[in-house]
PAROVEX-426089 format. One record per residue (C-alpha): residue number from 1; y, z, x; residue in one letter. Coordinates in steps of 0.05 Angstrom, whole numbers, m for minus. Layout:
// residues N
ATOM  pos      yy      zz      xx  code
ATOM  NUM       Y       Z       X     a
...
// end
This chain:
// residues 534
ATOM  pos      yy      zz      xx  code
ATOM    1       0       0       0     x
ATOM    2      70      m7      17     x
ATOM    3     124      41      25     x
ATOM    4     145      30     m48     x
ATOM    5      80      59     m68     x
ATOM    6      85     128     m47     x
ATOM    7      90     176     m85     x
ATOM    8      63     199    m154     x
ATOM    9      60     135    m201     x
ATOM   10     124     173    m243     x
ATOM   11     169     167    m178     x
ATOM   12     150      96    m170     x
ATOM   13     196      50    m209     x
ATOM   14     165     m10    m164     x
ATOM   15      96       0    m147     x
ATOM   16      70     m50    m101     x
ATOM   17     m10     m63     m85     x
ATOM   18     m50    m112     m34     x
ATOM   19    m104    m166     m69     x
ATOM   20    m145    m202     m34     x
ATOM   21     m95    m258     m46     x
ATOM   22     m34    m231     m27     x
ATOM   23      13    m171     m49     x
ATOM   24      39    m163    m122     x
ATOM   25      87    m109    m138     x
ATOM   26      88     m88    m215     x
ATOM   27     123     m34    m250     x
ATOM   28     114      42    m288     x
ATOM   29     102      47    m361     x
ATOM   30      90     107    m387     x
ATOM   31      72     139    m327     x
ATOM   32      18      79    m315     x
ATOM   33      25      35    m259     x
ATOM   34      25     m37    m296     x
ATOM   35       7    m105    m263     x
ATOM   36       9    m163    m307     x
ATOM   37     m11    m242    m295     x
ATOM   38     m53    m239    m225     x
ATOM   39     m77    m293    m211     x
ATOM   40    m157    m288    m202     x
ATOM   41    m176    m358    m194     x
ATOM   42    m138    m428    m193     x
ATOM   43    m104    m456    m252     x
ATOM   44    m162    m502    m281     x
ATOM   45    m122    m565    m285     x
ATOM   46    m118    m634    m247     x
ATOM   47    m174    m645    m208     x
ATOM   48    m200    m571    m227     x
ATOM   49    m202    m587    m299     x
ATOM   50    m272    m568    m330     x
ATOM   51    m294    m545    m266     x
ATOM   52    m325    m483    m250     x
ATOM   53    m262    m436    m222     x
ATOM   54    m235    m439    m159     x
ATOM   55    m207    m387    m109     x
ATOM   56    m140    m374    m125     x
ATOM   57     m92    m396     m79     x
ATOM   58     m56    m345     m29     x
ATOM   59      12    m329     m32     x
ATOM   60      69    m296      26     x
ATOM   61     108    m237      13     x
ATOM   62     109    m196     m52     x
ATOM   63      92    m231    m118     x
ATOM   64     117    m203    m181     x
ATOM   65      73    m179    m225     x
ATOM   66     110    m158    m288     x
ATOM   67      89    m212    m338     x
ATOM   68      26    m237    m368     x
ATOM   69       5    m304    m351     x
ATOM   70       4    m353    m406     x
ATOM   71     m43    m363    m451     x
ATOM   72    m101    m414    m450     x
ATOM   73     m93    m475    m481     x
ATOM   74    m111    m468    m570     x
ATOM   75     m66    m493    m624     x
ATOM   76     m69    m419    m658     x
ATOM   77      m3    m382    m682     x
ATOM   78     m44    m316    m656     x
ATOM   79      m3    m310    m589     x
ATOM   80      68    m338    m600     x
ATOM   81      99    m269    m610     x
ATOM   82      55    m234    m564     x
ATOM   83     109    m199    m509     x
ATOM   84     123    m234    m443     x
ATOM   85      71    m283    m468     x
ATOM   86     112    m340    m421     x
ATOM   87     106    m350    m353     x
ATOM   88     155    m301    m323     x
ATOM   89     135    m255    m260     x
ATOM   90     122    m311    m222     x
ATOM   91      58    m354    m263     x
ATOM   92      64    m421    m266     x
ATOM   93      56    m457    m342     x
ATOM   94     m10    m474    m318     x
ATOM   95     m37    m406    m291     x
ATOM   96     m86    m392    m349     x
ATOM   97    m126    m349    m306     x
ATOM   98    m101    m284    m296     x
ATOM   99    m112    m213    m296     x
ATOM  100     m78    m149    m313     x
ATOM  101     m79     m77    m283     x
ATOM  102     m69      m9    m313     x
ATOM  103     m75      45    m258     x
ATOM  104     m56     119    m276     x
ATOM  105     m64     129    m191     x
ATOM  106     m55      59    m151     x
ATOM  107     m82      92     m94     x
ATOM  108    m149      73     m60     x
ATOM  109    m168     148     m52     x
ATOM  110    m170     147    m130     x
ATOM  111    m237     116    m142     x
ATOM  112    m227     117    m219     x
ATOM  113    m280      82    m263     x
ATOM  114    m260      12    m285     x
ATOM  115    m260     m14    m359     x
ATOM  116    m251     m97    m359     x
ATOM  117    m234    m121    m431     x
ATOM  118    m265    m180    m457     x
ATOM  119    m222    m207    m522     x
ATOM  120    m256    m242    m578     x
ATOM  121    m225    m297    m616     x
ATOM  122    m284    m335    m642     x
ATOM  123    m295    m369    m562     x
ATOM  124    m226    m416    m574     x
ATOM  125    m166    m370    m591     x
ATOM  126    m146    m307    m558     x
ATOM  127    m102    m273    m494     x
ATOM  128     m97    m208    m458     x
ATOM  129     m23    m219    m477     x
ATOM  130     m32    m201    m546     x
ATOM  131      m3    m128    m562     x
ATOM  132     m71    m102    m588     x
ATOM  133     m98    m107    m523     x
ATOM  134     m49     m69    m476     x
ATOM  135     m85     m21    m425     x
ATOM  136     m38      28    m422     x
ATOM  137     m65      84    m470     x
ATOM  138    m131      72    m451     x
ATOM  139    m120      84    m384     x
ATOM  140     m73     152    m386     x
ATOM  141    m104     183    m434     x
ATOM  142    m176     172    m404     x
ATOM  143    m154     171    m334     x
ATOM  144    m191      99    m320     x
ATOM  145    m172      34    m292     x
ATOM  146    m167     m17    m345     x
ATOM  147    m166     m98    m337     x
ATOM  148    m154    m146    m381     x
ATOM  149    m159    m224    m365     x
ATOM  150    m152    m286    m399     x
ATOM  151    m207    m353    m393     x
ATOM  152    m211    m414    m418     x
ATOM  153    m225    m422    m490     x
ATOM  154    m250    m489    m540     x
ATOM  155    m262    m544    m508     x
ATOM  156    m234    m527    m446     x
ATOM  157    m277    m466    m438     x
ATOM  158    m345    m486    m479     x
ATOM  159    m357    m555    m492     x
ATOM  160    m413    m590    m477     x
ATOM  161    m381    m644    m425     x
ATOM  162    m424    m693    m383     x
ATOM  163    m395    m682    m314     x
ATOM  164    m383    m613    m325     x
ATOM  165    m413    m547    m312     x
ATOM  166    m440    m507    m382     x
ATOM  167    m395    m451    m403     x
ATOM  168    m343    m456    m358     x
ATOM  169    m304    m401    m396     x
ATOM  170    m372    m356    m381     x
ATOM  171    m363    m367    m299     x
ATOM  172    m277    m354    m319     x
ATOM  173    m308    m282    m334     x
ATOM  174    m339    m284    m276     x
ATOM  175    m292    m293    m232     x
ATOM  176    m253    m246    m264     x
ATOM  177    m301    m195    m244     x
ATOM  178    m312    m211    m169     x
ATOM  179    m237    m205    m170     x
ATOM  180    m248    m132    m198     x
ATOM  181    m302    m129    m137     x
ATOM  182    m252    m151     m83     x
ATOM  183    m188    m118    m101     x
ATOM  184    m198     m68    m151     x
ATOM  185    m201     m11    m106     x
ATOM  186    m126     m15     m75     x
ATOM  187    m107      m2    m153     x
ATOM  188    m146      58    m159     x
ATOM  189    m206      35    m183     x
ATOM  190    m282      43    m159     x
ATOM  191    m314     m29    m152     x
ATOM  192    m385      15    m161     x
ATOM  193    m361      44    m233     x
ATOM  194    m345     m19    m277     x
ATOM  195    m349     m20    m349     x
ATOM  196    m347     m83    m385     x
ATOM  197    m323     m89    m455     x
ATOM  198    m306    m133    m513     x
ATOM  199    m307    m138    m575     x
ATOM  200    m337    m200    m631     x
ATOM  201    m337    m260    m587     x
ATOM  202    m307    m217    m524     x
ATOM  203    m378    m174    m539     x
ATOM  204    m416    m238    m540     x
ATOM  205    m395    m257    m472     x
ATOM  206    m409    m183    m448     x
ATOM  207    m479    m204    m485     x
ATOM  208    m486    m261    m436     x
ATOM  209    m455    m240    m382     x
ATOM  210    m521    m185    m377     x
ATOM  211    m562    m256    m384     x
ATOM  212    m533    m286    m321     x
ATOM  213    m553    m289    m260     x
ATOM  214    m486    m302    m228     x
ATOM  215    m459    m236    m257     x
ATOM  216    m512    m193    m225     x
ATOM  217    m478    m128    m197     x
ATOM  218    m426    m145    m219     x
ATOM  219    m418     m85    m267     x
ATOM  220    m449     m23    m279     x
ATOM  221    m438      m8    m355     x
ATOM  222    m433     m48    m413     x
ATOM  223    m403     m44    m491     x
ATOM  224    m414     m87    m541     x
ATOM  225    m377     m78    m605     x
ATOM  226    m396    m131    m661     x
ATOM  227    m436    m181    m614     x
ATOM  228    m441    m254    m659     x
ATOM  229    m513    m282    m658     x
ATOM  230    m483    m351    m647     x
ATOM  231    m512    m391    m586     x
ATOM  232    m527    m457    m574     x
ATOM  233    m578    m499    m549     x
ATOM  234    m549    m559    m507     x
ATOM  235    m568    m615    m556     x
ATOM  236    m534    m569    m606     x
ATOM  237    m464    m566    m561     x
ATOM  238    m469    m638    m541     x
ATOM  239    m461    m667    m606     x
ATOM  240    m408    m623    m630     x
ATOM  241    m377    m637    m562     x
ATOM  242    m389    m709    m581     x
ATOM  243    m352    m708    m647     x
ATOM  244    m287    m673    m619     x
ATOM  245    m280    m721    m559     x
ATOM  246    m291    m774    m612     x
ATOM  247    m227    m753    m665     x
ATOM  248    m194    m777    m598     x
ATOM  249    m234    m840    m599     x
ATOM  250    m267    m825    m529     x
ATOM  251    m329    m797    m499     x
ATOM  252    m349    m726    m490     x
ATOM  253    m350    m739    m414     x
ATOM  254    m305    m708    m358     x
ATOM  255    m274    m779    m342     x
ATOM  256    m255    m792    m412     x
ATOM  257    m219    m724    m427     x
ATOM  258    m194    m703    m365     x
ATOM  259    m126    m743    m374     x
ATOM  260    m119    m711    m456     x
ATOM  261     m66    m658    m461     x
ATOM  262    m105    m595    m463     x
ATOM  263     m69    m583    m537     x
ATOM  264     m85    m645    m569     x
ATOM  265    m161    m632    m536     x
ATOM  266    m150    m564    m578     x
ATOM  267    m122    m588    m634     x
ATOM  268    m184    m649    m644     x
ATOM  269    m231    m579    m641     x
ATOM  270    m193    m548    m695     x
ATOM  271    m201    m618    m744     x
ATOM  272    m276    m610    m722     x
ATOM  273    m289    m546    m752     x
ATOM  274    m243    m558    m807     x
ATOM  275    m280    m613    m834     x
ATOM  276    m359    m581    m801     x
ATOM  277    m381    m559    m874     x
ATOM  278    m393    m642    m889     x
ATOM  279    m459    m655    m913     x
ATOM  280    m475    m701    m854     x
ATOM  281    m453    m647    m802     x
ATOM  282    m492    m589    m833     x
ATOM  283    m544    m636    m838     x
ATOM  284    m543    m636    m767     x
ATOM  285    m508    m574    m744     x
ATOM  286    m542    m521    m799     x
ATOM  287    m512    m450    m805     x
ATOM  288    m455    m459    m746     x
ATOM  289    m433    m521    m787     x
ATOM  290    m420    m474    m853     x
ATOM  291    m384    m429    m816     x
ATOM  292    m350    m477    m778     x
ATOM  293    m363    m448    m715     x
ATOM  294    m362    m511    m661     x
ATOM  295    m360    m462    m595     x
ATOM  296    m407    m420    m571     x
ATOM  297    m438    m398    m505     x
ATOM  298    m491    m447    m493     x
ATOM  299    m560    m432    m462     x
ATOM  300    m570    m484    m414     x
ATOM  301    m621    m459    m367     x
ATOM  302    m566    m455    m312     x
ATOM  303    m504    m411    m321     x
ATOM  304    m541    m370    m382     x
ATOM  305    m612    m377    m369     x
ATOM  306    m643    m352    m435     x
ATOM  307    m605    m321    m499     x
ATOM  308    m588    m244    m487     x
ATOM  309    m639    m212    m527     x
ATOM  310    m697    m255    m489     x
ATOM  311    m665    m237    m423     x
ATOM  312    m664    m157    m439     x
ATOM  313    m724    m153    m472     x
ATOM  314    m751    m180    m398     x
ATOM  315    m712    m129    m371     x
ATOM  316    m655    m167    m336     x
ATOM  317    m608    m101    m357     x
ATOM  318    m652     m49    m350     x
ATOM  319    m599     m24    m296     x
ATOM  320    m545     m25    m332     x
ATOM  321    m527      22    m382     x
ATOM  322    m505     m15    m452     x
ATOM  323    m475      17    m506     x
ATOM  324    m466     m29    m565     x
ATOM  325    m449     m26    m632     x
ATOM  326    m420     m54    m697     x
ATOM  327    m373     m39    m759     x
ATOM  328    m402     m31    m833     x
ATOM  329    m369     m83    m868     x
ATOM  330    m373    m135    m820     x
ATOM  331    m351    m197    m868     x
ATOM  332    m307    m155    m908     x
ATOM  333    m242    m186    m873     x
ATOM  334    m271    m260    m873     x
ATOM  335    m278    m250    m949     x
ATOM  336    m206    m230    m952     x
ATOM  337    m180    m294    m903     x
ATOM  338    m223    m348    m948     x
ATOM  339    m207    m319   m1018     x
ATOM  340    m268    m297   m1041     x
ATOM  341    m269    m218   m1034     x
ATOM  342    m281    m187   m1102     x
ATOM  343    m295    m270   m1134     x
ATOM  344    m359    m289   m1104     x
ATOM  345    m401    m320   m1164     x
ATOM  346    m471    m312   m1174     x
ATOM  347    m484    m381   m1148     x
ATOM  348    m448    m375   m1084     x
ATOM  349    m484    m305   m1066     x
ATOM  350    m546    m344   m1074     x
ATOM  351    m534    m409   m1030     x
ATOM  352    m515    m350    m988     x
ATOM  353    m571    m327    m984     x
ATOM  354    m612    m381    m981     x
ATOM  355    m565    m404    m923     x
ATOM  356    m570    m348    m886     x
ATOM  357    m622    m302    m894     x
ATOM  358    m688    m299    m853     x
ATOM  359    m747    m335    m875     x
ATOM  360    m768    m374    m931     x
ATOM  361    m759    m317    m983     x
ATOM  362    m708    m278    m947     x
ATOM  363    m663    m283   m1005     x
ATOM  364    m719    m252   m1049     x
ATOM  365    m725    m193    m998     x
ATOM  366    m649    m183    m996     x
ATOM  367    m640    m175   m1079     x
ATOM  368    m706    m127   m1077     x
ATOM  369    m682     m85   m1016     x
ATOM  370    m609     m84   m1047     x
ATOM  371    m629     m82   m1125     x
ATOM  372    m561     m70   m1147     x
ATOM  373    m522    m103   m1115     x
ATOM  374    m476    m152   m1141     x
ATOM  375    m459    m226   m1115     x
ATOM  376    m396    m195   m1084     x
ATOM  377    m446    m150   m1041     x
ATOM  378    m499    m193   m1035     x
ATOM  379    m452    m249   m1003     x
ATOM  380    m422    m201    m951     x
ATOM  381    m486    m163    m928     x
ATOM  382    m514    m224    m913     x
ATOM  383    m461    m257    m874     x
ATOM  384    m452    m190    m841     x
ATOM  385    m520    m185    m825     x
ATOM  386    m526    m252    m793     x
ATOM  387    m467    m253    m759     x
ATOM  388    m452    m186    m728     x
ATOM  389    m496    m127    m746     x
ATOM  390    m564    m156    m735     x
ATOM  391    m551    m186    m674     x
ATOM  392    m515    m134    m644     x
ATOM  393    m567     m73    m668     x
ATOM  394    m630    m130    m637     x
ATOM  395    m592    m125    m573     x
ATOM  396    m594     m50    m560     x
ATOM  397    m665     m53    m580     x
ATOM  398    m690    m109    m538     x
ATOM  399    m649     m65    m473     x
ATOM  400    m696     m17    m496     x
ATOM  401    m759     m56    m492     x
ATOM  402    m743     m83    m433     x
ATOM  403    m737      m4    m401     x
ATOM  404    m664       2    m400     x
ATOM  405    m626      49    m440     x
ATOM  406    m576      36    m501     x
ATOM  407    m534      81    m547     x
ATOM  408    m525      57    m608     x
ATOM  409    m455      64    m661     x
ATOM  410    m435      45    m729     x
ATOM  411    m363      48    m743     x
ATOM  412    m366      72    m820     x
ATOM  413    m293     104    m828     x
ATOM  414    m250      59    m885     x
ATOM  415    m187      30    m862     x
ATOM  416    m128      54    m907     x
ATOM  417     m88     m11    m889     x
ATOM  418     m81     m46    m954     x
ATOM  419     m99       0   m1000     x
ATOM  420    m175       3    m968     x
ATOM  421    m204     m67    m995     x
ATOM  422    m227     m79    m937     x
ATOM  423    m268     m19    m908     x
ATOM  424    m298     m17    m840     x
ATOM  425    m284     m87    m833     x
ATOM  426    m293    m131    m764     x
ATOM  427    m247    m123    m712     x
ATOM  428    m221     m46    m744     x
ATOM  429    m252     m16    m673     x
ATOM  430    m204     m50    m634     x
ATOM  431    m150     m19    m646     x
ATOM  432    m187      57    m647     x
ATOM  433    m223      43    m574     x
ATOM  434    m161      13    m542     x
ATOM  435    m116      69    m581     x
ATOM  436     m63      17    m605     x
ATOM  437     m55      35    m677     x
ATOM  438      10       9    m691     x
ATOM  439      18     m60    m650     x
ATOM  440       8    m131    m674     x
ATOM  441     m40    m151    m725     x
ATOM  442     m74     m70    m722     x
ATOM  443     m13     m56    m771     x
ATOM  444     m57     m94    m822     x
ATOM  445    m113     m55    m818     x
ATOM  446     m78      21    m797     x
ATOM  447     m24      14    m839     x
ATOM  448      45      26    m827     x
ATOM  449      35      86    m801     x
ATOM  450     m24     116    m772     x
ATOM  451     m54     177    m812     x
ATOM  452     m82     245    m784     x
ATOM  453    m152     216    m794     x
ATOM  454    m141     149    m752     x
ATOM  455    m106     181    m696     x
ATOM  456    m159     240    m693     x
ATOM  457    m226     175    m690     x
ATOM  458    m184     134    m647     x
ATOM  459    m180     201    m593     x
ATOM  460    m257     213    m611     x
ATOM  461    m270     135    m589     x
ATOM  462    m228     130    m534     x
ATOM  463    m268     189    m510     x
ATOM  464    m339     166    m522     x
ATOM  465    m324     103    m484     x
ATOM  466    m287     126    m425     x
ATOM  467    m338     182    m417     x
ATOM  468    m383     127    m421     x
ATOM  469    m355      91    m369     x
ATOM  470    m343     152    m326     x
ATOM  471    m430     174    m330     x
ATOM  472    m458     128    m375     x
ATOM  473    m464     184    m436     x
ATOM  474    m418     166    m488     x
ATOM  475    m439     237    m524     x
ATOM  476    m496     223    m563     x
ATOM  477    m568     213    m551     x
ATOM  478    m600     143    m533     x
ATOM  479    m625      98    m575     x
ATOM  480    m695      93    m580     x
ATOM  481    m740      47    m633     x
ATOM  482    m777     105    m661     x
ATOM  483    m717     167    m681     x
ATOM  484    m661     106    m676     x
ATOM  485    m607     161    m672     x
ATOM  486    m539     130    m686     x
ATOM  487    m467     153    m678     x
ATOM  488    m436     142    m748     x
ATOM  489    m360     146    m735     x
ATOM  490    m321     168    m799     x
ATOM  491    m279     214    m821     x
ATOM  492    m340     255    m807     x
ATOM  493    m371     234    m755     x
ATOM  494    m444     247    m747     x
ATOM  495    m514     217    m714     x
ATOM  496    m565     196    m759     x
ATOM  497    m624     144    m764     x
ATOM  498    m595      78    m774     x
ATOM  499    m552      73    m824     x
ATOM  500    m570      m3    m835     x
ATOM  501    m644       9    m847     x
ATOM  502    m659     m38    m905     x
ATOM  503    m619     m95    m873     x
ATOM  504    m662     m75    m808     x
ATOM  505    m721     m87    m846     x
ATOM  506    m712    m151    m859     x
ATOM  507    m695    m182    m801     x
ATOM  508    m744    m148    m760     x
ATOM  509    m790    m210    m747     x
ATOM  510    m727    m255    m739     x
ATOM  511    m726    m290    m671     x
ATOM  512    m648    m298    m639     x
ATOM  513    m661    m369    m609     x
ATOM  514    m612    m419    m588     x
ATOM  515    m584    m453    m655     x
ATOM  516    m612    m525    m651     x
ATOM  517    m585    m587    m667     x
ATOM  518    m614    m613    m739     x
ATOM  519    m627    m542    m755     x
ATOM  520    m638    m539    m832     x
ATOM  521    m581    m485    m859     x
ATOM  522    m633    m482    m924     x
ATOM  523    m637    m501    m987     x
ATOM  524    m569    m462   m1021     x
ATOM  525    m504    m497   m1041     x
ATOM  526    m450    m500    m992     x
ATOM  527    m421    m439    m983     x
ATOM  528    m347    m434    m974     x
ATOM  529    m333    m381    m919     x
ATOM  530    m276    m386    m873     x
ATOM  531    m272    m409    m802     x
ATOM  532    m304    m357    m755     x
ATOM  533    m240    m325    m714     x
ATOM  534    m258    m260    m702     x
// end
């Protein structure tokens, strides 16, 4: 460190750290030393475009690091009022790849453990710029390191290019990481003790970042909250690849799309999964095409070897410690953002569950484990179920089988944002773990203000996973597949069996494989469900 460093972090207005790359100096929030837009790997354009990332390039003298890098390239509204979302503090318009720091002691004495956030956004909008995600909380009040990143997203990120390496916004995360290896500790931070996190399709990439063998060591710890069961197989991600290169008229090659403005290449994936639920594309695409999902991380037998839960179950995680985890009412929100919560008709619930429920009479076994339940129910357990809450509870149990250990959480506790309609919806543990209840889109869901109860579970959260991250006991027993002991967080919060068990049941013989191409969605109407952004 430099002689602006020393000191306690409240006597240092300027703190200034060395990276592997080169100095950055940030600033003091809060008592928090604050470093925002690092670069941790080249920007991903020219002759780097749809390449795997590349060192990032060293710089002389002091670089300011008081502003997030911009976000990567999507035609989403989510991060135009996010703060310093532009390219001040020195990042280029161009320098998607970024991280940021929150050190309560930027000293490499500290050794703190190290939380690296992992935001969701559906794998093609999202940013570590966006409010909801600040570190700053997180890291005073738990006395960790925390770093947040962004990586390439859509197209750029996940399509299925000929000339191009598979999930390139997979080996982004990477990178980010063996930054957090090589530098970490002059912020504080113990390169031995990292945590990662996400949440929705930031806890799908945590999901296959345990599959991959390029992120081996790379972490110690790992949380998934609300992991999507969406990956694809390669024939699955080359077509869809094929049909967004083609609303440009070209190929889904690297020569043909290297020259397209990254936000027109965005904006031809948006049209795709606006227009995915036509018969010929769920002819051909199946489930991913009703929910208009066209990205996902695909298994190509390279950069993600196998699909998560095959990988654990082998034991590829058995040395990490995983805690993972969903909310109750997964799909509540999604019902909200298409129209349909509180009007689902009898005949959409059951193309819903003939859409999406396991087996060939996996609607019958839904409407005899849930016997009265209404369409309105029916509709969301199952989409909950087969997005979110199976997948993510199959996860922890396959670490299990594999001889690793898993603790296993259900966020039960109703939102009071808008009156309550929309319960323990996705995306309500954000705000708790990170301890942001009143910034950006949070408000929604918190309210205007946050109540006794909401601050009280955020503090219980924020505890649990720090303390996880610290020793790897988040305060409650493992998981194991006989007792299946559960923290329910609630206003109460308690450990029980499973609260899920009839959903459990079944799905229990349901394989997680790669989503094909030509996959049959089953024999239901179209359902009409919103695009998947969590």
């Amino acid at each position: 460190m430099t002689a602006a460093s020393n000191g306690p972090p409240h006597e240092r207005p300027r703190p200034e750290v060395p990276t592997a790359d080169g100095a950055v100096r940030g600033t003091v929030e809060s008592g928090v030393a604050v470093f925002r837009g690092i670069p941790y790997a080249a920007p991903p354009v020219g002759s780097r475009r749809f390449a795997a990332p590349q060192p990032a390039m060293r710089w002389d003298g002091v670089r300011p690091a008081t502003a997030y890098g911009p976000p990567p390239p999507q035609t989403d509204v989510l991060t135009e009022n996010a703060p310093d979302g532009g390219t001040g503090g020195g990042a280029a318009d161009d320098d998607w790849l970024t991280v940021n720091v929150w050190s309560p002691e930027p000293d490499p004495a500290a050794r703190r453990p190290v939380m690296v956030w992992i935001y969701g956004g559906g794998y093609v909008v999202g940013a570590s710029s966006q409010p909801e995600y600040d570190g700053g909380r997180l890291a005073r009040d738990g006395g960790v390191v925390v770093v947040t990143f962004n990586y390439r997203l859509g197209a750029e990120g996940f399509a299925h290019l000929e000339g191009a390496p598979a999930n390139r916004g997979l080996l982004d995360q990477v990178a980010a990481l063996e930054w957090v290896r090589d530098s970490i500790t002059a912020f504080g931070g113990d390169p031995d003790r990292v945590t990662v996190f996400g949440e929705s399709a930031g806890a799908g990439s945590v999901a296959a970042l345990l599959a991959m063998p390029r992120a081996a060591g790379l972490f110690r710890r790992a949380v998934v909250q609300s992991m999507p069961g969406t990956f694809f197989s390669p024939a699955l991600a080359a077509d869809i690849a094929a049909a967004c290169a083609g609303e440009l008229g070209l190929r889904a090659t690297v020569a043909d799309l290297a020259a397209v403005d990254p936000a027109l290449l965005a904006l031809a994936g948006d049209t795709v999964a606006g227009s995915a639920d036509r018969p010929d594309r769920v002819a051909r695409w199946g489930r991913p095409a009703l929910r208009s999902i066209v990205f996902a991380p695909v298994v190509d037998g390279d950069v993600l070897p196998t699909t998560p839960w095959q990988a654990l179950a082998a034991g590829a995680a058995k040395d990490v410690d995983l805690l993972a985890g969903h909310t109750r009412d997964e799909h509540r929100l999604f019902g909200l953002m298409s129209g349909l919560l509180g009007q689902v008709t009898p005949e959409q619930a059951q193309a819903a569950l003939q859409d999406f429920a396991p087996g060939p009479d996996g609607d019958r076994r839904y409407r005899a484990a849930y016997p009265d339940a209404g369409p309105d129910a029916l509709y969301e357990l199952v989409h909950s179920d087969w997005l979110f809450r199976m997948p993510t509870l199959r996860l922890a149990q396959e670490q299990v089988t594999g001889g690793g250990r898993a603790h296993l959480y259900e966020l039960a506790w109703t939102a009071p944002g808008m009156g309550g309609m929309l319960g323990a919806c996705h995306g309500l543990d954000v705000p708790l773990v990170l301890g942001n209840l009143t910034s950006g889109r949070p408000a929604l869901l918190i309210g205007d203000g946050p109540t006794a109860d909401a601050t009280a579970l955020s503090a219980l959260m924020r505890s649990a996973w720090t303390g996880f991250a610290r020793t790897g006991d988040p305060g409650w027993p493992a998981y194991d597949l006989d007792r299946q002991r559960t923290q329910v967080f609630d206003t109460r919060s308690v450990v029980t069996p499973y609260p899920q068990e009839r959903s459990r049941r079944i799905w229990q013989d349901h394989t997680f494989a790669p989503l094909p191409l030509g996959g049959d969605p089953g024999p239901g109407a179209r359902t009409n469900v919103p695009t998947l952004r969590p």
